[in-house]
C-alpha positions in Angstrom: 0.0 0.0 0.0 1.6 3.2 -1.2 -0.4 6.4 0.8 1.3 9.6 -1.3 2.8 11.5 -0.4 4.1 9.2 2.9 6.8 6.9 2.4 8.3 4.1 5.5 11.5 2.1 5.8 11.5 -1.3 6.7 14.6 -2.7 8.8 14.8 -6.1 8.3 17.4 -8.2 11.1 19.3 -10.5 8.9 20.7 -11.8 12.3 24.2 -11.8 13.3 27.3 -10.7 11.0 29.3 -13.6 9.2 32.6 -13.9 10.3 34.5 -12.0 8.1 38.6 -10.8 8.8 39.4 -7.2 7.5 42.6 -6.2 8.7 45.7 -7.1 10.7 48.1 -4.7 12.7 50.8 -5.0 12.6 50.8 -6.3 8.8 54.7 -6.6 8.3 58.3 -7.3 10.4 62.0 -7.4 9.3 63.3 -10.6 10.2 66.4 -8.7 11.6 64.5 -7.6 14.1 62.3 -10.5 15.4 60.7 -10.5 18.4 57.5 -11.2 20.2 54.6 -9.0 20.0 50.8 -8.8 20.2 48.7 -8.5 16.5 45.2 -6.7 16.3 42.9 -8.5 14.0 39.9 -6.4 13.0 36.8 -7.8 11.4 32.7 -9.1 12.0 31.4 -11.8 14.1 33.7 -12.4 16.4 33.2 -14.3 19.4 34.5 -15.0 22.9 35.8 -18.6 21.1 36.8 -17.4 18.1 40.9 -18.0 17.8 43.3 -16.0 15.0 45.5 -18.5 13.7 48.9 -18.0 12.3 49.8 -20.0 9.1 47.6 -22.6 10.3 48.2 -22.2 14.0 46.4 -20.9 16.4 47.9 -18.7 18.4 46.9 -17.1 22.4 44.0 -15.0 21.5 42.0 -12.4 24.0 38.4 -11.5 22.6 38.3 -7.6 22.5 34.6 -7.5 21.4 32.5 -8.8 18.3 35.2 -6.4 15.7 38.5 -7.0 18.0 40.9 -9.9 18.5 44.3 -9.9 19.7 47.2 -12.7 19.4 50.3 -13.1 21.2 52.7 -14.0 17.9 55.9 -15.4 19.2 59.6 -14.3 17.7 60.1 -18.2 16.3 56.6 -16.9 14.0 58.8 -14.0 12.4 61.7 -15.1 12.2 62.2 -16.4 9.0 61.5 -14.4 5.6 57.8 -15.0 3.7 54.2 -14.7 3.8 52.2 -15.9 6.9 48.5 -15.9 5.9 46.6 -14.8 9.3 43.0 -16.3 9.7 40.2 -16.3 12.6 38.6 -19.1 13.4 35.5 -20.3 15.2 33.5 -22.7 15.9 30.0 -21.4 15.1 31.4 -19.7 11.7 33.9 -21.6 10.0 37.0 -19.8 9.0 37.7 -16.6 7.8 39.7 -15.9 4.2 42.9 -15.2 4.9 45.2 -11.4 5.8 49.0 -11.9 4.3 51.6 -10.9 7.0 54.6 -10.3 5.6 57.8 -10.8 6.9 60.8 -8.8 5.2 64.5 -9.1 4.7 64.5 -5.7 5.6 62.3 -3.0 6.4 63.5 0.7 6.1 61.9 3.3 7.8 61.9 7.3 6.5 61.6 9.9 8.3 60.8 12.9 6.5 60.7 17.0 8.1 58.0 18.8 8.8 57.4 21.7 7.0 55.9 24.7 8.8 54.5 27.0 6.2 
């Protein structure tokens, strides 16, 4: 039924988001410099069982909230030179596709002025 000149909006719950990975932070390391530290994984549908794995792994994970993981990634995980795909897992969704962390022969930094106009 179409009243003119009144229109509506229906929201419709399509129930709870799929598990789905977005991003990964830290996303890189030079292997020259290996050492423990803790990665963010961002993404939907997380849950307090959901665990990141690391090329397969899974690693220490704390639940954040339904968008936030984090993983304690150990300096044996980074020490050699490749690509580490990063995944979340969990029981009630399956498995995410996978984030590419790389891991560099080296990794420059530049530092460039700031410019006060």
């Amino acid at each position: 039924i179409i009243l003119a000149p009144y229109t509506s909006k229906v929201l419709v719950d399509a129930g709870d988001a799929p598990l789905t990975l977005l991003g990964i932070n830290p996303s890189h390391a030079d292997v020259d410099k290996a050492v423990p530290f803790t990665l963010t994984v961002t993404g939907l549908g997380f849950t307090p069982s959901s665990v990141v794995r690391w090329n397969s792994s899974d690693r220490p994970t704390t639940y954040i909230d339904d968008t936030q993981l984090t993983a304690e990634i150990s300096a044996a995980d980074v020490s050699m030179v490749g690509a580490y795909p990063v995944t979340v897992y969990d029981p009630a969704g399956g498995e995410t596709a996978a984030r590419l962390f790389y891991v560099w022969e080296e990794v420059f930094e530049v530092w460039l002025p700031l410019v006060d106009r």
